[in-house]
VEXDREN-2710 file (C-alpha; in Angstrom, 1 decimal):
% VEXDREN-2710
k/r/px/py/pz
1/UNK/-19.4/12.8/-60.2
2/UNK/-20.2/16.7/-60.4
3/UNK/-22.4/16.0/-57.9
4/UNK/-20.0/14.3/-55.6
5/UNK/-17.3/17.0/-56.0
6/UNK/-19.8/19.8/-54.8
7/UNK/-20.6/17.8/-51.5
8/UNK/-16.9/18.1/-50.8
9/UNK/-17.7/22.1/-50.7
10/UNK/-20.4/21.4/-48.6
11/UNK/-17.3/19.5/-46.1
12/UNK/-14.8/22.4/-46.7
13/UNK/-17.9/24.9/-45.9
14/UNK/-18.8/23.4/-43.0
15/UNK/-16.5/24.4/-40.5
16/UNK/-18.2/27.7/-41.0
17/UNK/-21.4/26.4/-40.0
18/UNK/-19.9/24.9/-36.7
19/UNK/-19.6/28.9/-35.8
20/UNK/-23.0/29.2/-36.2
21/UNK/-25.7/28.5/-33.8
22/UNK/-28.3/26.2/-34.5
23/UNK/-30.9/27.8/-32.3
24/UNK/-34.0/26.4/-32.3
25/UNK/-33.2/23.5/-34.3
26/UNK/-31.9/21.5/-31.7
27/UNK/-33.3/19.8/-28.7
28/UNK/-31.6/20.2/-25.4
29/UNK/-28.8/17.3/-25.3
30/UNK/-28.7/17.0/-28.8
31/UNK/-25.6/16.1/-30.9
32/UNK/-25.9/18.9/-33.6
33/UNK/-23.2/16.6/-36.0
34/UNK/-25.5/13.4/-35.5
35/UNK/-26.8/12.1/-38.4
36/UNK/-29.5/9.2/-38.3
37/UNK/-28.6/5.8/-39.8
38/UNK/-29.3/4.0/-42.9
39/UNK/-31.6/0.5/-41.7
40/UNK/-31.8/-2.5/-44.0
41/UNK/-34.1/-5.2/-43.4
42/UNK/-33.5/-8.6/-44.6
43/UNK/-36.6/-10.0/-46.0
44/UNK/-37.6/-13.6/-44.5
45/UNK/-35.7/-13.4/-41.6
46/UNK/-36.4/-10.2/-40.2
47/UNK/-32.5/-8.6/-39.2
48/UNK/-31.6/-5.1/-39.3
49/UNK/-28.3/-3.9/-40.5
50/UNK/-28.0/-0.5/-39.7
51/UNK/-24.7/1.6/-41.3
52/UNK/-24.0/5.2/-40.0
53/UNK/-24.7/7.5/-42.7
54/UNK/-22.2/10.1/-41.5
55/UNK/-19.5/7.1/-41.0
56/UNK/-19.8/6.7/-44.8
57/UNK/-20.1/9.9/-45.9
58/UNK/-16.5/11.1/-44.5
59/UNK/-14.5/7.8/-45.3
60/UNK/-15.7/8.4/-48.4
61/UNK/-14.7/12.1/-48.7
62/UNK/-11.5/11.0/-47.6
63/UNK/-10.3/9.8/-50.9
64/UNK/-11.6/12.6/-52.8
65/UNK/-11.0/15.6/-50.5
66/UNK/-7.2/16.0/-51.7
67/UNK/-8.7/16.4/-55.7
68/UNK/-10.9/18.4/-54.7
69/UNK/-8.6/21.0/-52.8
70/UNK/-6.2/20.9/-55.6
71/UNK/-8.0/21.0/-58.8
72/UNK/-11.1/23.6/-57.9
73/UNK/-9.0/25.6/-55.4
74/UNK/-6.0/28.0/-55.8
75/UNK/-3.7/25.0/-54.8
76/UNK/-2.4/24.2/-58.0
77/UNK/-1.0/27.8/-58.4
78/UNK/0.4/28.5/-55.3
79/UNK/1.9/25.1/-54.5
80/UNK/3.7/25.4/-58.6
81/UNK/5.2/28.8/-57.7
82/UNK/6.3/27.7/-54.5
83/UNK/8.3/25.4/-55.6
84/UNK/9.6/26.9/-58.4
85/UNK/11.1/29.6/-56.0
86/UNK/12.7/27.3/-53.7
87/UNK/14.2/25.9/-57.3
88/UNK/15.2/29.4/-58.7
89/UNK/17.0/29.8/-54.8
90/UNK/19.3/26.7/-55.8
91/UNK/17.6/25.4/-51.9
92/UNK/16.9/21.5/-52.7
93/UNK/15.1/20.6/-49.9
94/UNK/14.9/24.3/-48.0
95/UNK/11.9/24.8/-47.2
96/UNK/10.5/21.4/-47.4
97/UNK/7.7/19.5/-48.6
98/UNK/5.9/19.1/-45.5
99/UNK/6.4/23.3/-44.8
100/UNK/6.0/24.1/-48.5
101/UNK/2.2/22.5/-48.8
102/UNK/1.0/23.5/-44.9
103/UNK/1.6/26.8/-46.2
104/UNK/0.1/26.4/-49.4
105/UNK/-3.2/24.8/-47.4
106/UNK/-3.5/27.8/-45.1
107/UNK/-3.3/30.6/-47.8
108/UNK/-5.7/28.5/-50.3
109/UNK/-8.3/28.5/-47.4
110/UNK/-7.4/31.8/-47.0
111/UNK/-7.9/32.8/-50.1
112/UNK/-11.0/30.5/-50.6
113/UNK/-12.6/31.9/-47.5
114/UNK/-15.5/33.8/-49.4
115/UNK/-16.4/31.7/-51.3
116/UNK/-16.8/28.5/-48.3
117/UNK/-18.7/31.4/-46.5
118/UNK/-21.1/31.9/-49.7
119/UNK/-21.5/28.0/-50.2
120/UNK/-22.5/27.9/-46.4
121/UNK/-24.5/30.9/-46.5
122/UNK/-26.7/29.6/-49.6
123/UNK/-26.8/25.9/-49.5
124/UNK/-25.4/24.7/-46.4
125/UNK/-27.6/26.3/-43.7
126/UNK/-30.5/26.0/-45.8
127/UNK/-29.9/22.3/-46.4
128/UNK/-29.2/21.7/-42.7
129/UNK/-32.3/23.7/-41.5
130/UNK/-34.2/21.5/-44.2
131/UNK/-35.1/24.5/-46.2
132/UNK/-33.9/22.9/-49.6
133/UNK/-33.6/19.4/-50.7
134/UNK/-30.4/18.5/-51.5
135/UNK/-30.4/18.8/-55.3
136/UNK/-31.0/22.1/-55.0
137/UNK/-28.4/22.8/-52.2
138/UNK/-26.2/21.3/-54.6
139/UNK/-27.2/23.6/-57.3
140/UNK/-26.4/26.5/-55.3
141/UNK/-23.9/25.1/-53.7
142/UNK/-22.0/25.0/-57.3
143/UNK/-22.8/28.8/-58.5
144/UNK/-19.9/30.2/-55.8
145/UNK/-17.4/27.2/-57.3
146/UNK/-17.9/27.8/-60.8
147/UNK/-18.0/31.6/-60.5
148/UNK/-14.5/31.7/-59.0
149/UNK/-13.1/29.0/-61.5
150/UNK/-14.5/31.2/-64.2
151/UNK/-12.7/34.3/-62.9
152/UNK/-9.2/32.6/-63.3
153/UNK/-10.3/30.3/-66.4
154/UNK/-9.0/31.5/-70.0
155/UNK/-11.4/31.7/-72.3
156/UNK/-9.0/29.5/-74.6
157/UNK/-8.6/27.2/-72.3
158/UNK/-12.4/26.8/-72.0
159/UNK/-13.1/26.4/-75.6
160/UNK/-10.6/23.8/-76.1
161/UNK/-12.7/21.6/-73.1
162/UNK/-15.9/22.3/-75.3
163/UNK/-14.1/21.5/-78.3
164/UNK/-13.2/18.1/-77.1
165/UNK/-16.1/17.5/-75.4
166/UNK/-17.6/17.6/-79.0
167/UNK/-20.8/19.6/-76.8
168/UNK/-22.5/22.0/-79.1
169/UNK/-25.1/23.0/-76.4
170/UNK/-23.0/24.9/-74.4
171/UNK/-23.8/28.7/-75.0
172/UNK/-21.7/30.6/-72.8
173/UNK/-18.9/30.0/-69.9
174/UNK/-21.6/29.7/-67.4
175/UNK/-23.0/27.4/-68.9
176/UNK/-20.3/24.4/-68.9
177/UNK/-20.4/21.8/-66.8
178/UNK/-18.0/20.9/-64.1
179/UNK/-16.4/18.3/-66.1
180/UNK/-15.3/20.6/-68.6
181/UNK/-14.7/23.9/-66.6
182/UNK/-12.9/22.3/-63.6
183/UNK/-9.7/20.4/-66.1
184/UNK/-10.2/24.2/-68.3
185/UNK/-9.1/26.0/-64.8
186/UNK/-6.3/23.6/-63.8
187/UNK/-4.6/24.0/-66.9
188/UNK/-5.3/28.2/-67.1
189/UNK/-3.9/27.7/-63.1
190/UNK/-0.2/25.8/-64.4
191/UNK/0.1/28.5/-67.2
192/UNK/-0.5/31.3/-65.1
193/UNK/1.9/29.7/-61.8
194/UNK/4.8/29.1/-65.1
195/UNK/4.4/32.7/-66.0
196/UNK/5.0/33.8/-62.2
197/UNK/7.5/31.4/-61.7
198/UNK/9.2/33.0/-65.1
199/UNK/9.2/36.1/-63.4
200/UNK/10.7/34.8/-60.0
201/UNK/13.4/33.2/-62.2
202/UNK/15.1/36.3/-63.8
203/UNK/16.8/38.1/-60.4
204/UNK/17.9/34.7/-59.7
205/UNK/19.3/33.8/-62.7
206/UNK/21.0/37.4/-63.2
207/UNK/23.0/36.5/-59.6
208/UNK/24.0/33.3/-61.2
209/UNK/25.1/34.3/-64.6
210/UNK/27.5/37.6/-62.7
211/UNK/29.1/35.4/-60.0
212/UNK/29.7/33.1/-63.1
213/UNK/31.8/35.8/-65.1
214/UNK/33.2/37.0/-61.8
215/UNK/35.0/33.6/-61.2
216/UNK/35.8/33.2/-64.5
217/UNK/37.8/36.1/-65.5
218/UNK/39.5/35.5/-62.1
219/UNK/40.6/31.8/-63.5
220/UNK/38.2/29.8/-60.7
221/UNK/36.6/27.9/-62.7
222/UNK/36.8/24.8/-60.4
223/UNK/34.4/26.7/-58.3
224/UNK/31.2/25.9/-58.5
225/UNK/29.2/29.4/-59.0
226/UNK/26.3/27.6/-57.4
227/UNK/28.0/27.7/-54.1
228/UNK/29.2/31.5/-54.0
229/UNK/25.7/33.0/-55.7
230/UNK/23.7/31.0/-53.1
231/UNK/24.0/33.4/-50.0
232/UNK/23.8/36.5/-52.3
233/UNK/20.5/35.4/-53.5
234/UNK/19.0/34.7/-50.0
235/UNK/20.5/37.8/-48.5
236/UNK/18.9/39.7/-52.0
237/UNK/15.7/37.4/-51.0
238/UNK/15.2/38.5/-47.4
239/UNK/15.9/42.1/-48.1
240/UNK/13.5/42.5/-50.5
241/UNK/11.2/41.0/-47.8
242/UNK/10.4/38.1/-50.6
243/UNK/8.4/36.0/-48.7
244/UNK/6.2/38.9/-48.3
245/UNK/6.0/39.7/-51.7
246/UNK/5.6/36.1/-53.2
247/UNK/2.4/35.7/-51.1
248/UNK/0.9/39.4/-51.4
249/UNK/1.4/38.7/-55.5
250/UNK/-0.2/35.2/-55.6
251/UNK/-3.2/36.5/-53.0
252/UNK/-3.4/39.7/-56.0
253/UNK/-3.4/37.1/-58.4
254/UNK/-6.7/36.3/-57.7
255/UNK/-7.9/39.6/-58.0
256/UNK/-11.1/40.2/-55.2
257/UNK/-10.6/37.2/-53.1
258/UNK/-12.9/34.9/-53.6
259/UNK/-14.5/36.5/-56.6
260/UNK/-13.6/37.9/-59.9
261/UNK/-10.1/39.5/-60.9
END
């Protein structure tokens, strides 16, 4: 399964590759995506079924490429705080879903940029120039992952993984297996987006509670505060430049993109 998940770098990496030329590797009228087929022969009665290896190989990333952005990516935290936000605004459905997780796509590749370029750098290009075998594409292929979920993962976090895993060979944090480091880093990444969202909740909450004593002592309390803080806290939002500020903090969250805080 840890194996699987790091081919699904090797799909995210890729479009980095495509950038790249091939050079000499490729014979003139070539398809440089084509991938040869699988043949099975029947014994007895000598048919051929042949199945498109590169057919397979994305129907099958289909399903898994979804997990895989959101539990080894920055996903999780951006698409938490997000939302959160558009909660502490009192806007239900302002921005929506659809907006709310294009955006949170585009700044997670952004973010992940470096390290897709390192995974294509050291085990993509050698793989496809047949360089390395696959195992050990994979190999390097998972150093860039686990060096980034390492970076955000809490030490706590990590120990309690080990702890359950009842594995007493693990020496130090580099040394944990996916399986343990990737659920340590998605629940380091919901503490950490809570504690932002905290944060993003006290301006808000400080507009609500005033507009709430306001109409009170003047005897409207029939008046939803909801509906006379709303405008003040998108007018505070948009001169503050929030949107600005919401993404420049969770890109700084990460410390050096793509590598350690």
């Amino acid at each position: 399964m840890a194996k699987f998940l790091l081919a699904m770098a090797f799909l995210l990496a890729a479009p980095f590759a495509f950038g790249q030329e091939l050079g000499p590797l490729l014979t003139e009228g070539e398809n440089p995506l084509s991938i040869p087929a699988i043949t099975v022969t029947t014994e007895g009665e000598g048919q051929q079924y042949s199945v498109s290896l590169q057919i397979l190989l994305i129907m099958t990333a289909l399903s898994f490429i979804p997990a895989f952005v959101m539990l080894m990516t920055s996903f999780t935290r951006i698409i938490i705080v997000f939302s959160i936000l558009r909660q502490a605004l009192g806007l239900q459905q302002t921005p929506s879903n659809q907006i709310l997780i294009g955006l949170t796509i585009f700044l997670t590749l952004f973010i992940m940029a470096p390290v897709f370029e390192e995974i294509n750098r050291e085990a993509l290009q050698p793989y496809l120039n047949e360089q390395l075998p696959p195992d050990q594409a994979l190999e390097r292929a998972q150093v860039p992952l686990k060096n980034f979920m390492l970076a955000q993962t809490r030490e706590s976090d990590l120990e309690l993984f080990v702890r359950l895993s009842r594995r007493t060979d693990i020496q130090s944090p580099e040394a944990a297996p996916l399986t343990i480091l990737v659920p340590a880093f998605v629940t380091s990444e919901l503490k950490t987006a809570f504690q932002i969202g905290f944060m993003l909740f006290i301006p808000f909450l400080i507009i609500d509670m005033v507009v709430a004593s306001v109409l009170m002592a003047m005897g409207m309390m029939m008046l939803s505060p909801l509906i006379i803080s709303l405008p003040f806290k998108i007018m505070l939002f948009v001169l503050v430049d929030g949107w600005g500020l919401i993404i420049g903090t969770l890109a700084g969250s990460f410390g050096t993109l793509g590598g350690s805080p």
